[in-house]
N, C-alpha and C positions, 0 to 999 in steps of 0.2 A: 385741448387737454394735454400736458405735461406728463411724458412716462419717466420712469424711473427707471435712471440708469445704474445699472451693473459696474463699477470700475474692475478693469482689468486686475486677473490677478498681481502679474508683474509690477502694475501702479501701484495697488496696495499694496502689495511687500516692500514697495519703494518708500513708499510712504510711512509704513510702521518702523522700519527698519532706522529714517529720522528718527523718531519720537526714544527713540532705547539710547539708552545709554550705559555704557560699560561701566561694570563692576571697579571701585577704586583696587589699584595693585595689578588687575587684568589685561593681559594684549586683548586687544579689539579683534576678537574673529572674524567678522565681516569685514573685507577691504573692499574700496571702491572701487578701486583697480580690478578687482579680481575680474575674471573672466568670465562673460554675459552668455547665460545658456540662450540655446533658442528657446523661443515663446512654443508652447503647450499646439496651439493654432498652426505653428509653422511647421510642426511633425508631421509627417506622411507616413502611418504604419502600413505598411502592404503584408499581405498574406498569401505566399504561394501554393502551402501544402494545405492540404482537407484537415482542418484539424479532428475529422471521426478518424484516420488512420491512427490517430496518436492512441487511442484508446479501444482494449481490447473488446468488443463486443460479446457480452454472453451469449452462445448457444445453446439450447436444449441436446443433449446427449442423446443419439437415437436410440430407441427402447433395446436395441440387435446387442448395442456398443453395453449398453447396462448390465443385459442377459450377460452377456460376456464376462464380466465384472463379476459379477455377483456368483457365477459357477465355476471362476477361477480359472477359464479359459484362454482370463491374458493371465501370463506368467507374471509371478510376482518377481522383481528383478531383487528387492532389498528389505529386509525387515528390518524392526528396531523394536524392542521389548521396554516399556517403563513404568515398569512394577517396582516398586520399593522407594521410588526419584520425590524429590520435594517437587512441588508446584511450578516453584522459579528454576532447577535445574532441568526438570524432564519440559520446560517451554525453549530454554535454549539448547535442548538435545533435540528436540522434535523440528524448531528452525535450521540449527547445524544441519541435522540428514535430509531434509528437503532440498534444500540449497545445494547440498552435494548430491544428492539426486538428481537436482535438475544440471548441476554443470556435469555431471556424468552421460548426460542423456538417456536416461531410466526413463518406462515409462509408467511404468505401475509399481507402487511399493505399499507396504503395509506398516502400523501405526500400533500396535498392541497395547492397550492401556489396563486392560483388565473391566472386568464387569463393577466391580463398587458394588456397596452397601449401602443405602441410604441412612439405613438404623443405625448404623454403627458408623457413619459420618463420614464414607470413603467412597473413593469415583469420583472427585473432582478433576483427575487428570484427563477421564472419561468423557466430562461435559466442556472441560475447555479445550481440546483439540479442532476441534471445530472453528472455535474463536481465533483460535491461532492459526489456523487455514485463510483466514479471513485476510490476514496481517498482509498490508502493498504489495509487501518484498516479495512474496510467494505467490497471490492470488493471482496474479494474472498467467503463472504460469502450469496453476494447476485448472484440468480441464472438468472433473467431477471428485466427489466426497463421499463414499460410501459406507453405512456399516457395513461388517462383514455377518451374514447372514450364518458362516461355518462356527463362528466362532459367540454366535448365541450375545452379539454385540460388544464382545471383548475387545475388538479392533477396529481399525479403519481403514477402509484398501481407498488409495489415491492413485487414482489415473491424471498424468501429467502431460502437459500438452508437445507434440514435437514441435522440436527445434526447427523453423522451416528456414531460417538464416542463411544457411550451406544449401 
């Protein structure tokens, strides 16, 4: 029995690459000459690092570190207030001070959005700071997300992770 052979890809590209024919008025992009990559088979990727280091691992917050949080026995290093902000300015107000929080080395800061009204169609800034915690640039460098229990859900206190670089 006869199997079916596979042609390499470089063959077929070689071969389709006959059958075309340039555009009248066109230089011919493809030259003959041009310079023959290695074949896909003749690459060797090696991998020296773990790639798990690359990627921050979630931990669970110990219940001690939350207590802590929640009775405002870490100090808050930095507030921000944004009441009154459209949706798209208090998102790049609330990225802005994170970002400078974290290159500051702060490690707790607070997020004040206000409580909202559902009825009267307000608190959105409320429900999407959250979302925005989420966002690449930031998450991996914050360590937990809390309401603030003083402030009857007006705010959000952020515990941010040390810098352990230095």
């Amino acid at each position: 029995m006869t199997g079916f052979q596979i042609p390499d890809d470089d063959d077929a590209w070689t071969a389709y690459r006959k059958q075309v024919k340039p555009l009248q008025g066109r230089e011919r992009l493809f030259q003959q000459e041009a310079k023959k990559l290695p074949k896909m088979r003749d690459v060797v990727i090696s991998r020296k690092e773990d790639v798990s280091s690359i990627f921050v691992k979630p931990q669970p917050l110990p219940a001690k570190r939350i207590r802590q949080l929640r009775k405002h026995d870490i100090p808050i290093e930095a507030s921000i207030d944004l009441h009154g902000m459209t949706l798209v300015k208090a998102h790049l107000t609330v990225m802005g001070f994170v970002r400078k929080a974290i290159t500051d080395g702060m490690r707790c800061i607070e997020i004040v959005t206000g409580k909202g009204d559902p009825l009267r169609g307000t608190g959105k800034i409320r429900r999407e700071v959250p979302v925005w915690l989420q966002e690449a640039t930031v998450k991996m460098h914050i360590l937990h997300v809390e309401e603030s229990h003083l402030t009857r859900g007006g705010s959000y206190l952020v515990l941010l992770r040390k810098d352990r670089r230095y």
